[in-house]
Structure formats: structure tokens, C-alpha cells
N, C-alpha and C positions, 0 to 999 in steps of 0.2 A: 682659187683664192689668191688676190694678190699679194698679203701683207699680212700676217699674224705674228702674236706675242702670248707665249705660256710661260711666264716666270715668274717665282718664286725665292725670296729671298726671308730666310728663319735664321732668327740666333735667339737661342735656349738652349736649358737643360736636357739631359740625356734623364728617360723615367726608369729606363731600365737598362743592363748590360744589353747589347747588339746580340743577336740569333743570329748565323750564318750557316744556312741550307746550301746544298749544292743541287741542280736540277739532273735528267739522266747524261745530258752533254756537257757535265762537269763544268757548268757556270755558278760560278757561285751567287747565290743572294743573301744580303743582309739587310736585315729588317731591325728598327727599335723604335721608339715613340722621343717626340720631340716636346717638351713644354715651353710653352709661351707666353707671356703674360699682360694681361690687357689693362692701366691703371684710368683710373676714371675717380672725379667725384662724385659722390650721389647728390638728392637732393637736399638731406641737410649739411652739408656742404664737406663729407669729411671723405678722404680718399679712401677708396676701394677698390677690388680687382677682381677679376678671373683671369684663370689659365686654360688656354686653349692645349688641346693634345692633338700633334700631329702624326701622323704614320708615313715613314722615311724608310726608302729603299733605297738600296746602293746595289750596284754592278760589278762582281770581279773587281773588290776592294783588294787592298792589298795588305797581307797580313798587319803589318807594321800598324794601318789605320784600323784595323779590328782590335785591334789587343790596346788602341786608345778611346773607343766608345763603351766608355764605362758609366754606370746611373750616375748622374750629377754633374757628370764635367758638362762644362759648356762649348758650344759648336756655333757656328756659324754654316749653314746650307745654303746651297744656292744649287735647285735644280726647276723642276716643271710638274703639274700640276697632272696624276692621272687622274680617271673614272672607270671603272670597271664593275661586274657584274658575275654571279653565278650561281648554282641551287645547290644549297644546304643537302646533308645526308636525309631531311625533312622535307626534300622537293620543296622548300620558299627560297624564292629568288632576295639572294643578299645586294648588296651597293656598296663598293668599295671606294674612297677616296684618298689616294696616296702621293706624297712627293719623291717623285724620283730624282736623287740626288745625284750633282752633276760635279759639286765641289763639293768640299769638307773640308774647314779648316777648324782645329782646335784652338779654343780662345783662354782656357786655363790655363795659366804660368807653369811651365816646367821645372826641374832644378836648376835647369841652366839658362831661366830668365826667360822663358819665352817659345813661341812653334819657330822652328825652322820654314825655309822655303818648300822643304823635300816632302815634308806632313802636308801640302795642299796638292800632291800630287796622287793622289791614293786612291783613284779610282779610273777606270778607262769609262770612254762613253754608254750609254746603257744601250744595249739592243732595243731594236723594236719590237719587244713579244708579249705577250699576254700572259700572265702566269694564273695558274689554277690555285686558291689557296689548298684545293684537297688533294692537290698532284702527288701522286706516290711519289715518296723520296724514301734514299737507301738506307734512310736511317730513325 
């Protein structure tokens, strides 16, 4: 393949506080859902919306960026687009689709007027592995 492009660029709400698992080789994952919202008029002419919910992974975040994905603030993501797959404790094969996030930059006003440069650095590049959602974890 000579040429591809999987990118993703989200700015929304946080739906819930971030989860942070770590796997047996002490990497950490943080997962939380992203809202997004689509506005549109209908057809008798009056604006309306949905909200899209996305599933957002991050890589060996770094504390400082875990302890600011909190429900509500808003983000700006910029990572890549996975697809994955596995069977339920029920043997049915699930479909996963997730953004693995590459940036993070917080867009809520702090007390001190604003994110620094340092809060867009808070995550290293994500490995390339596949994670199990049923993977034994130590906790």
C-alpha cells in the first residue's frame, strides 16, 4: 500500500470520569466515552441534534492528563480509528470500534485562564497490540 490516512479529529464532552487499567506489562490503559454532537435542521425547519458517543483509548497517559478527564470537561482528540473483535463469556462474537488517541488537549478554561503547552503532551505513542476487553487484570 502506497499511501494511507486513519485520522480522527473529536472535540467534545467527557461522559464519564476516565478508567485507567494497567495490562500484565504495566502499561497502562485509559479508556472514557467522548460526546459529540451533530446539529441539523429538520424538515419543518427548526434546529435539532444528536450526540454521537465515542470510545477513546489512550497509552501510558500521564498522571497529570488522568486526573484532568473528568465527566464534562471538554477535549479536543486527535488520534486513529480502530476495529476489533472478540467472544463474549456467551461465545457471541462482539465488534469493537475505538479511537485511539494520539493527542489530548484540554479545552475548558483553567483558573489560570487557560491549558498550558505541557497538558498536550500527556500521552507517549500507542503501541501496536491488540487488547482483549476480558484480559485478566490485577485488579
Amino acid at each position: 500500500m502506497a499511501f494511507s490516512v486513519n485520522k480522527v479529529m473529536l472535540i467534545g464532552n467527557l461522559g464519564k470520569d476516565a478508567e485507567t487499567r494497567f495490562t500484565n506489562n504495566n502499561l497502562s490503559i485509559t479508556n472514557f466515552t467522548l460526546a459529540t454532537e451533530n446539529r441539523y435542521k429538520n424538515k419543518e425547519g427548526n434546529w435539532t441534534g444528536t450526540t454521537d458517543w465515542h470510545k477513546i483509548t489512550a497509552f501510558s497517559l500521564s498522571d497529570f492528563m488522568k486526573d484532568k478527564l473528568k465527566k464534562g470537561k471538554k477535549f479536543y482528540i486527535e488520534g486513529r480509528i480502530s476495529y476489533g473483535n472478540y467472544t463474549d463469556k456467551d461465545n457471541v462474537k462482539r465488534y469493537t470500534t475505538d479511537i485511539i488517541a494520539e493527542k489530548l488537549i484540554p479545552l475548558d478554561s483553567s483558573a489560570e485562564g487557560g491549558h498550558s503547552e505541557s497538558e498536550e503532551s500527556g500521552l507517549s505513542t500507542a503501541p501496536d497490540i491488540q487488547t482483549d476487553p476480558n484480559e485478566d487484570l490485577p485488579f
